[in-house]
Each structure stands twice: as C-alpha cells, then as structure tokens.
N, CA, C and O atoms as a GROMACS GRO file, in nm:
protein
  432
    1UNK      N    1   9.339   9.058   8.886
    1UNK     CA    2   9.419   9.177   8.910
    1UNK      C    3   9.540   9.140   8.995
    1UNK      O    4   9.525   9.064   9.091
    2UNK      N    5   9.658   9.189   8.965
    2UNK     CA    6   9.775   9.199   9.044
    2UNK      C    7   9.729   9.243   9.171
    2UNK      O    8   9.676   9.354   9.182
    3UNK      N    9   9.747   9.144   9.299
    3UNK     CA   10   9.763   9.241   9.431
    3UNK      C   11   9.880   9.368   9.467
    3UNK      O   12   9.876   9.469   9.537
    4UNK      N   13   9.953   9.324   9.407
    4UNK     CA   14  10.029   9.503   9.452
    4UNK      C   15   9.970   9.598   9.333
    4UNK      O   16  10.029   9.706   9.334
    5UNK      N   17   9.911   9.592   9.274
    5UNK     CA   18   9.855   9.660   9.186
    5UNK      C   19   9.703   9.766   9.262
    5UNK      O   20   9.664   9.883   9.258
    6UNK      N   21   9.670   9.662   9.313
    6UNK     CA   22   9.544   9.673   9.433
    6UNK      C   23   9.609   9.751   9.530
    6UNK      O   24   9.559   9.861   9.554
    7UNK      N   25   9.730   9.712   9.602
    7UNK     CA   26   9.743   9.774   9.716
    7UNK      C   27   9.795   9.924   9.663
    7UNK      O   28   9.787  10.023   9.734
    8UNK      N   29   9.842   9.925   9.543
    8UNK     CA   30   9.895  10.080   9.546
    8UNK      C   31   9.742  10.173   9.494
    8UNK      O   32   9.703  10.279   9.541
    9UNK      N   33   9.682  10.098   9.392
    9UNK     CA   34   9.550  10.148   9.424
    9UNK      C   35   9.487  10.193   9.512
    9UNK      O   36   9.440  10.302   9.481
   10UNK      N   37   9.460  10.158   9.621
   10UNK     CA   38   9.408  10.183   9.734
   10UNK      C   39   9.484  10.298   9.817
   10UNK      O   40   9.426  10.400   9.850
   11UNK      N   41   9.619  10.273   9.849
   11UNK     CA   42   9.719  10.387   9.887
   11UNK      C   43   9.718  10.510   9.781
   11UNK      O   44   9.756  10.617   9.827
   12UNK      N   45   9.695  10.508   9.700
   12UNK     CA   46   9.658  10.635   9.568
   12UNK      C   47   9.505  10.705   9.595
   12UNK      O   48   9.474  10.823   9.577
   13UNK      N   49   9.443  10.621   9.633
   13UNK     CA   50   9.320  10.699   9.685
   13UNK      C   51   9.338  10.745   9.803
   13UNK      O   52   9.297  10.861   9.806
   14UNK      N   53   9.380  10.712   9.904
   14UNK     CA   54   9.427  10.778  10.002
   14UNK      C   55   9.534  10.937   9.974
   14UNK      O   56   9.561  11.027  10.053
   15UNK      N   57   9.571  10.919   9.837
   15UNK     CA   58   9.623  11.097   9.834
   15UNK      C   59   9.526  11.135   9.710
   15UNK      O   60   9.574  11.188   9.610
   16UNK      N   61   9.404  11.108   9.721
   16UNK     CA   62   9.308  11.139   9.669
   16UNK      C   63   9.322  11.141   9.480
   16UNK      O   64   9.273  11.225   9.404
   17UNK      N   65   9.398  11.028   9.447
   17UNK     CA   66   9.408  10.996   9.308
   17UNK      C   67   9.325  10.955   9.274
   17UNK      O   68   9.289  10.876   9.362
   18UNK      N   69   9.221  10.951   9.148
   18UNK     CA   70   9.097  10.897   9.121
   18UNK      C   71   9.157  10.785   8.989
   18UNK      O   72   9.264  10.818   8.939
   19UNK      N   73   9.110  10.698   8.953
   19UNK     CA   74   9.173  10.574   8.884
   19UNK      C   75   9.048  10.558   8.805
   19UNK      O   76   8.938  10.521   8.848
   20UNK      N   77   9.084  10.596   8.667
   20UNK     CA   78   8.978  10.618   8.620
   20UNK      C   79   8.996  10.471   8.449
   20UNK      O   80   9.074  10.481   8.355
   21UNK      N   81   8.903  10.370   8.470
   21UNK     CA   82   8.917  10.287   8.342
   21UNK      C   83   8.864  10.306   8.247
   21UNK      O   84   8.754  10.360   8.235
   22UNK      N   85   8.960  10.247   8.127
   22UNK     CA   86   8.859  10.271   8.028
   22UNK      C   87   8.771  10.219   7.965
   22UNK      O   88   8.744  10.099   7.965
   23UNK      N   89   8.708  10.319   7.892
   23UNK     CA   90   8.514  10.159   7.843
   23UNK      C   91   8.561  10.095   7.774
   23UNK      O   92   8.604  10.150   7.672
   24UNK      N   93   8.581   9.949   7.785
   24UNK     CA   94   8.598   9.879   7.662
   24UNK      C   95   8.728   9.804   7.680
   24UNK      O   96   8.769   9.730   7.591
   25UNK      N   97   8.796   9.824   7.801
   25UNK     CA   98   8.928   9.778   7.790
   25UNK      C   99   8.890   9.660   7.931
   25UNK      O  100   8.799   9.668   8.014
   26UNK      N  101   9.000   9.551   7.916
   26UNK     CA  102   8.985   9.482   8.040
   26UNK      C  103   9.153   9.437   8.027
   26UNK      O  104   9.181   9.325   8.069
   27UNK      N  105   9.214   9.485   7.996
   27UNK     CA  106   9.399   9.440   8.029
   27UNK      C  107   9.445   9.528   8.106
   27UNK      O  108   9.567   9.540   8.094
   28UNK      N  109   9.367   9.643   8.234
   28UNK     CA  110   9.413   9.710   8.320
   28UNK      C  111   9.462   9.853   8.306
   28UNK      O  112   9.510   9.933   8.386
   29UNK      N  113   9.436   9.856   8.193
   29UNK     CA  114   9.453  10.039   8.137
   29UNK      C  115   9.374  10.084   8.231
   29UNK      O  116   9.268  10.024   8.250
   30UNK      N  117   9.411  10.213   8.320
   30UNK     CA  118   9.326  10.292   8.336
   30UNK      C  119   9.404  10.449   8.369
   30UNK      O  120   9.515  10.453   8.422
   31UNK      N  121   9.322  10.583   8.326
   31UNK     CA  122   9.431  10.700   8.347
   31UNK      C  123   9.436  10.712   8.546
   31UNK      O  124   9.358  10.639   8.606
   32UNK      N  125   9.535  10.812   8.636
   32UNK     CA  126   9.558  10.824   8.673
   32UNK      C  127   9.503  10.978   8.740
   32UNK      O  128   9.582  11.065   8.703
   33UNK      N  129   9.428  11.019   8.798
   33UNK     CA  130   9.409  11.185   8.790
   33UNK      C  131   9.385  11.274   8.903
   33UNK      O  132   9.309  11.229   8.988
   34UNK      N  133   9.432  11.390   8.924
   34UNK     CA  134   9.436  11.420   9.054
   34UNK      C  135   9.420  11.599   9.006
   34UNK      O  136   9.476  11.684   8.936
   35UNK      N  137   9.284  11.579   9.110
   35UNK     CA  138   9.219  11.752   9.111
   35UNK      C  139   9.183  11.770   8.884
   35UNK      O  140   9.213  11.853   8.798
   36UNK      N  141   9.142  11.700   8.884
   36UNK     CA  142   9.077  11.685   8.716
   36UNK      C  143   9.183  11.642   8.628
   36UNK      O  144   9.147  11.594   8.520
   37UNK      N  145   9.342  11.654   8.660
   37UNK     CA  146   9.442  11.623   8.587
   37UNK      C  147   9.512  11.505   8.509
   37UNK      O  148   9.616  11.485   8.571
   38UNK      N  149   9.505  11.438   8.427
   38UNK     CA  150   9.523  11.315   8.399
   38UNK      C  151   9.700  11.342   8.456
   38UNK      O  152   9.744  11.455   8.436
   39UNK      N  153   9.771  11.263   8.508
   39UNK     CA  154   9.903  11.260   8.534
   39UNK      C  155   9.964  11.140   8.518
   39UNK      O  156  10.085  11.159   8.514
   40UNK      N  157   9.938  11.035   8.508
   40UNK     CA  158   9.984  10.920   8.475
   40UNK      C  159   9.879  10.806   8.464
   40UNK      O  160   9.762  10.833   8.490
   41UNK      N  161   9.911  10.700   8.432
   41UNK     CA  162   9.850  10.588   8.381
   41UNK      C  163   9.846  10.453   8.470
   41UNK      O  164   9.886  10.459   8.586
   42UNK      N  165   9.796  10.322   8.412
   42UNK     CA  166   9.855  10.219   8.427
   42UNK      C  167   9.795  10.129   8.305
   42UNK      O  168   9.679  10.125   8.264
   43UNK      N  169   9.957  10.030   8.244
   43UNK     CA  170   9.951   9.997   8.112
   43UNK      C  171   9.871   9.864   8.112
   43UNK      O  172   9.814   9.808   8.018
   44UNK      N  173   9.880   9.831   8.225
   44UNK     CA  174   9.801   9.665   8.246
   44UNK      C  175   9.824   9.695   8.388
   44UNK      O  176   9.833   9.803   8.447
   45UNK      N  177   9.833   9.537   8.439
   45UNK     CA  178   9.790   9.491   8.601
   45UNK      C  179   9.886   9.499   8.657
   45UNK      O  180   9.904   9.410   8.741
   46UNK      N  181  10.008   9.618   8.640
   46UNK     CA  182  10.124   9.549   8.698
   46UNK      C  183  10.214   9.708   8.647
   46UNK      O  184  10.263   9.784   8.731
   47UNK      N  185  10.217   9.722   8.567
   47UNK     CA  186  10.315   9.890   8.509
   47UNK      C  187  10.244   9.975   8.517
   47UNK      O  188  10.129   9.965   8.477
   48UNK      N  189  10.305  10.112   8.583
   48UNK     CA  190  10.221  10.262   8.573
   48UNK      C  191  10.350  10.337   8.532
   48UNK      O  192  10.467  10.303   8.546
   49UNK      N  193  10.290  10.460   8.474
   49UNK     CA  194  10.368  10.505   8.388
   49UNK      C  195  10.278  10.690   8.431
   49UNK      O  196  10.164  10.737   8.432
   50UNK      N  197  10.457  10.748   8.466
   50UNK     CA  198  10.413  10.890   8.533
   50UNK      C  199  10.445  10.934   8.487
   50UNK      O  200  10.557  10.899   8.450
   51UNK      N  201  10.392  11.060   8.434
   51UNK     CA  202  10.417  11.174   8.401
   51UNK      C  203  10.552  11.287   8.527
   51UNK      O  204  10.495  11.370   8.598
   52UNK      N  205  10.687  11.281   8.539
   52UNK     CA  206  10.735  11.378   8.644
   52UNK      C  207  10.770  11.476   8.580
   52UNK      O  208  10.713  11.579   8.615
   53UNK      N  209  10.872  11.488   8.469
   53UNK     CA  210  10.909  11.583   8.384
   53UNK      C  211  11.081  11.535   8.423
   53UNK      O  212  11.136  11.458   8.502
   54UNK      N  213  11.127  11.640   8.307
   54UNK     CA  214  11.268  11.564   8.279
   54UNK      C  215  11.349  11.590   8.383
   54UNK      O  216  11.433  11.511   8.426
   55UNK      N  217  11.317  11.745   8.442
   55UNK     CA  218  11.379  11.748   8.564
   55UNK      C  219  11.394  11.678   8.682
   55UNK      O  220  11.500  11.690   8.744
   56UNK      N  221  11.299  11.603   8.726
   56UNK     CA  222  11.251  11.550   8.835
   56UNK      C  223  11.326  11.433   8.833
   56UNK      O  224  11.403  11.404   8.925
   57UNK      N  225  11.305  11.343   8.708
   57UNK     CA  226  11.388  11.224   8.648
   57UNK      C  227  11.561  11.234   8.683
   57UNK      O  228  11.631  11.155   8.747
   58UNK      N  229  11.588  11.340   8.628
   58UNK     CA  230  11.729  11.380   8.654
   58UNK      C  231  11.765  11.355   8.791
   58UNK      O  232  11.836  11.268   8.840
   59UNK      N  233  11.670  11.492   8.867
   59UNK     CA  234  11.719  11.531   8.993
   59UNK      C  235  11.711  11.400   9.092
   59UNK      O  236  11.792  11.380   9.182
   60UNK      N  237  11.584  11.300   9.054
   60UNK     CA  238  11.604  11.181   9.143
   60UNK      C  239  11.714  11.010   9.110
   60UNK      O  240  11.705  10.903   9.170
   61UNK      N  241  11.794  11.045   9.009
   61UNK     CA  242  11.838  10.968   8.922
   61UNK      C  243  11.817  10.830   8.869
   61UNK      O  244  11.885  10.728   8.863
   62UNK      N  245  11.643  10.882   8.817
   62UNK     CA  246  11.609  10.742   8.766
   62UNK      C  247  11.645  10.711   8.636
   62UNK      O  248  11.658  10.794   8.546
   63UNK      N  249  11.668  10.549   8.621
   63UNK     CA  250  11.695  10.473   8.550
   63UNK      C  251  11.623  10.393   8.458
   63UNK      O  252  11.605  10.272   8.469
   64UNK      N  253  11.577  10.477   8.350
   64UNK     CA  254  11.447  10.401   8.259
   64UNK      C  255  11.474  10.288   8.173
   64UNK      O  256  11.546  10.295   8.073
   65UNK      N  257  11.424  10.201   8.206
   65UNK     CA  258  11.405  10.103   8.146
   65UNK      C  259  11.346  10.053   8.043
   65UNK      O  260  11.224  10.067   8.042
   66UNK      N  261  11.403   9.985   7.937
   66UNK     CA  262  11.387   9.952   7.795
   66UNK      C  263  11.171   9.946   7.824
   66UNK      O  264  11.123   9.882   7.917
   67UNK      N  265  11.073  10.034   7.712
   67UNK     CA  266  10.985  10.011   7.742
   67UNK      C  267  10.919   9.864   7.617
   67UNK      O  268  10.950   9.829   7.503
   68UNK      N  269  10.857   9.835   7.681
   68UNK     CA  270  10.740   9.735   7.587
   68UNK      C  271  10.622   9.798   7.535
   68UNK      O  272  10.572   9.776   7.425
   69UNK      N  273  10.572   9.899   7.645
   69UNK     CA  274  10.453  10.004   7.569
   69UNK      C  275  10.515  10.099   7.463
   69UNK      O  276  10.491  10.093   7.342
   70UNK      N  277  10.591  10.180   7.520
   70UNK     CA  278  10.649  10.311   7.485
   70UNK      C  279  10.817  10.247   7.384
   70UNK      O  280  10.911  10.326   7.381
   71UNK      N  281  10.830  10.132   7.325
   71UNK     CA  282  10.978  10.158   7.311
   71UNK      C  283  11.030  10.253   7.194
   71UNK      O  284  11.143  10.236   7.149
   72UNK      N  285  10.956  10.339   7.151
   72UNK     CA  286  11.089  10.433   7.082
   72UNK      C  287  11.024  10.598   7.157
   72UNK      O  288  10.998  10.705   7.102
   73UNK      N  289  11.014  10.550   7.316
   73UNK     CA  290  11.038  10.682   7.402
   73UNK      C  291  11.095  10.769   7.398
   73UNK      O  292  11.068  10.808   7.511
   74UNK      N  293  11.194  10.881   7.339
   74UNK     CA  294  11.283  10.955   7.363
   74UNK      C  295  11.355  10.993   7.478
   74UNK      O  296  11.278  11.050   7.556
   75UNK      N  297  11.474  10.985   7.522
   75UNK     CA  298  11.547  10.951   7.646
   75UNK      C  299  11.511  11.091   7.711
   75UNK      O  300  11.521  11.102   7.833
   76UNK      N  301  11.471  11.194   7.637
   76UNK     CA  302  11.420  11.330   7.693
   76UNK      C  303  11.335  11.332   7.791
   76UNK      O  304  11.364  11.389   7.896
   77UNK      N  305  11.195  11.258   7.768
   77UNK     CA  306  11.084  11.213   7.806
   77UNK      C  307  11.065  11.232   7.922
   77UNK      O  308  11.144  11.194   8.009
   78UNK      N  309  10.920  11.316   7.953
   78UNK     CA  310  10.932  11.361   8.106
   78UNK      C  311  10.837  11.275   8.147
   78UNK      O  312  10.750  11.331   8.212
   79UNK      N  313  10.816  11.110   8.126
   79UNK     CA  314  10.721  11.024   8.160
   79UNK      C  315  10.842  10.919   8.201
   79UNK      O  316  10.945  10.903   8.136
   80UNK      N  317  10.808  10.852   8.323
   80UNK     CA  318  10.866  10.760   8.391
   80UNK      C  319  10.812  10.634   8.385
   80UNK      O  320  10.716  10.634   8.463
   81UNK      N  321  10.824  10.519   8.329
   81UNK     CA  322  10.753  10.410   8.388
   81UNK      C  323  10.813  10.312   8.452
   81UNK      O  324  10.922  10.270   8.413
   82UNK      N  325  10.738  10.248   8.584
   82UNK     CA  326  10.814  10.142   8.632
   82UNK      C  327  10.709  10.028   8.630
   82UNK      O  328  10.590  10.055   8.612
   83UNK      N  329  10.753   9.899   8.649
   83UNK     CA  330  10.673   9.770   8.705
   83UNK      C  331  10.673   9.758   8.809
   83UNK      O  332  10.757   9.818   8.876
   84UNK      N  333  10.584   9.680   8.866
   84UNK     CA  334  10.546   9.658   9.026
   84UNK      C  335  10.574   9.501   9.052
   84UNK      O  336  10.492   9.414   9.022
   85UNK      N  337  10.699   9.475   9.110
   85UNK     CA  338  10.727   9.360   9.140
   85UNK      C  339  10.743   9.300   9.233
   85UNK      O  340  10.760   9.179   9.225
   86UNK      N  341  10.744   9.377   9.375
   86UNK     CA  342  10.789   9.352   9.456
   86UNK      C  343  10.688   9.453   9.546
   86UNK      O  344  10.590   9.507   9.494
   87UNK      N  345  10.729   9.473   9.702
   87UNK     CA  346  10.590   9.547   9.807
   87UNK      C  347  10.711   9.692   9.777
   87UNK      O  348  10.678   9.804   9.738
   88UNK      N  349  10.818   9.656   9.802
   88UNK     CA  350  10.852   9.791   9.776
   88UNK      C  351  10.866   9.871   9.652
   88UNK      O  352  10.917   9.983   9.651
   89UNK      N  353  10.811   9.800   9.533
   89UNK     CA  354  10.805   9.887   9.433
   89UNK      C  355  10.682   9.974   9.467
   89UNK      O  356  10.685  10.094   9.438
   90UNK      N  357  10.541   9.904   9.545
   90UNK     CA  358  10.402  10.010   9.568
   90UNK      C  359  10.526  10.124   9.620
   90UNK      O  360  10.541  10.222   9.547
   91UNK      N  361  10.605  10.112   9.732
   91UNK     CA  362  10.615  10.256   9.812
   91UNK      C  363  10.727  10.330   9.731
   91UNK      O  364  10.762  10.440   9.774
   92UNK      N  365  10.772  10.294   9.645
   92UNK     CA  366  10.833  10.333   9.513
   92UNK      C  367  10.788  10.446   9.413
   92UNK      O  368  10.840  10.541   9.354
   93UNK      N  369  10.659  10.383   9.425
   93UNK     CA  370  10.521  10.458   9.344
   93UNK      C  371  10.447  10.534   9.382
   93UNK      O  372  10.388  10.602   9.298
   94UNK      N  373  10.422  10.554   9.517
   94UNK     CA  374  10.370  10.621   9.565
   94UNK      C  375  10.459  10.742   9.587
   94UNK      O  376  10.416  10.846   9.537
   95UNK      N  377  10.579  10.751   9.655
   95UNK     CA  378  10.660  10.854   9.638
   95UNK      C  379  10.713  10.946   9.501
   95UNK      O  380  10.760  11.059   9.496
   96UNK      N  381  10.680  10.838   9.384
   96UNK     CA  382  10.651  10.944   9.247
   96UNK      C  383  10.578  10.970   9.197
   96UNK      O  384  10.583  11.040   9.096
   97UNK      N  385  10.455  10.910   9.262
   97UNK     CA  386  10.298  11.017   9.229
   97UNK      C  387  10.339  11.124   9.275
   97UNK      O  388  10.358  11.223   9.204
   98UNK      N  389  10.366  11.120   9.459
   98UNK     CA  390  10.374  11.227   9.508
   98UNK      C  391  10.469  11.380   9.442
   98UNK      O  392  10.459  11.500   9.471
   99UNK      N  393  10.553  11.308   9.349
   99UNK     CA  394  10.619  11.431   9.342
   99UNK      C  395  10.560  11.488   9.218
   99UNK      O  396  10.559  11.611   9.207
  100UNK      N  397  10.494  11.386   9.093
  100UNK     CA  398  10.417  11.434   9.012
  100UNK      C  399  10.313  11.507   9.044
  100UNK      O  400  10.292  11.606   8.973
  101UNK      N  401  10.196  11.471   9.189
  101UNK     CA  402  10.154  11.576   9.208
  101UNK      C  403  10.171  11.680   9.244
  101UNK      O  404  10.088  11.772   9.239
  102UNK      N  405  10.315  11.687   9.299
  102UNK     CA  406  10.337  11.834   9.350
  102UNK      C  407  10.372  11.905   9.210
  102UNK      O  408  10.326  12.019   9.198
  103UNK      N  409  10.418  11.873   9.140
  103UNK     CA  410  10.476  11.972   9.060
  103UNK      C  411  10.312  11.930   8.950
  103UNK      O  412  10.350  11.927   8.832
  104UNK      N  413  10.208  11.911   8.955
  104UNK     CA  414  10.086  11.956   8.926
  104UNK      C  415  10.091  12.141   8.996
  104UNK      O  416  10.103  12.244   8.930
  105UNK      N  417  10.078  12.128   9.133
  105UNK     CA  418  10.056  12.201   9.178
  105UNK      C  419  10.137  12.334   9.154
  105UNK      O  420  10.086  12.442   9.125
  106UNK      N  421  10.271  12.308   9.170
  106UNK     CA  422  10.379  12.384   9.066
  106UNK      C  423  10.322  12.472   8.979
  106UNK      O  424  10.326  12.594   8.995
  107UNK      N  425  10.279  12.423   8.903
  107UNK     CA  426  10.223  12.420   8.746
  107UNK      C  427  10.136  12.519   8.736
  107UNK      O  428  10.138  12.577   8.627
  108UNK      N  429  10.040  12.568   8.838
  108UNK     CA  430   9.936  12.621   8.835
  108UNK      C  431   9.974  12.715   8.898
  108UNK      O  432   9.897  12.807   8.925
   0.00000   0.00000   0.00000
C-alpha cells in the first residue's frame, strides 16, 4: 500500500469516513462513505476520486486532469479526482472530503 494513501486513510477516519473494500479486488479499490453514503472512492493505492458537484469544482477552481480511470468524463462532471503524490496532496484531500461531506449534509 502507498503510505500517503495510509495516512489519508487514517485522517478520513478521524472525520468518521468508513473505507469500505471490495470482495475480490486487491489493486486498492475501495468506496468511500460517510453516515451510509457512498461519496467517493479510491481507484488503486494512490487516486481517490470525489464526488463535490459541479458547483463546488467551479467555486474552488479545480483543475481536472486528463483521467486514466474515467477518460471520456464529461467536463460537466460533479466527480473530482486527484493523485496523491506528495504529503500535501493527503491535506488536499482531506479538505475535499470535507466539503463533499458537507454538501452530503446540504442534501438532506
């Protein structure tokens, strides 16, 4: 397993994200879920991929990058994905869970 992969793991349970794998897989898939909600992913040991919505994308002006999972994404797409390359991509990630979970909460 990727260690920054681990460490944002661990910081994701701390805002009570449950990391849930799947049977049968061992290349690091697993969904993402918070209060029963699937909200984002991770594609292997190293990319997670969030659900924010198109607004959120906008309003924070991210910059999506050509995908390898997803490439004929629609630029609409209210799913974000980044790679984890560096320590500050974890706190990267963690600040767009956070806003995916808020606007869970939104939602309801």
């Amino acid at each position: 397993m990727n260690p920054l992969r681990t460490k944002l793991s661990r910081r994701l349970r701390d805002l009570s994200v449950e990391e849930r794998a799947w049977p049968g897989r061992d290349d690091g898939f697993a969904s993402l879920v918070f209060e029963g909600n699937e909200f984002a992913h991770f594609h292997d040991w190293c990319e997670i991929d969030i659900r924010l919505g198109k607004d959120v994308i906008a309003r924070e002006r991210l910059v999506r990058q050509p995908s390898r999972v997803h490439p004929k994404r629609a630029k609409g797409s209210p799913w974000y994905e980044m790679t984890l390359n560096t320590a500050s991509d974890i706190d990267e990630a963690v600040r767009l869970v956070r806003l995916a979970i808020l606007g869970l909460d939104s939602a309801k």
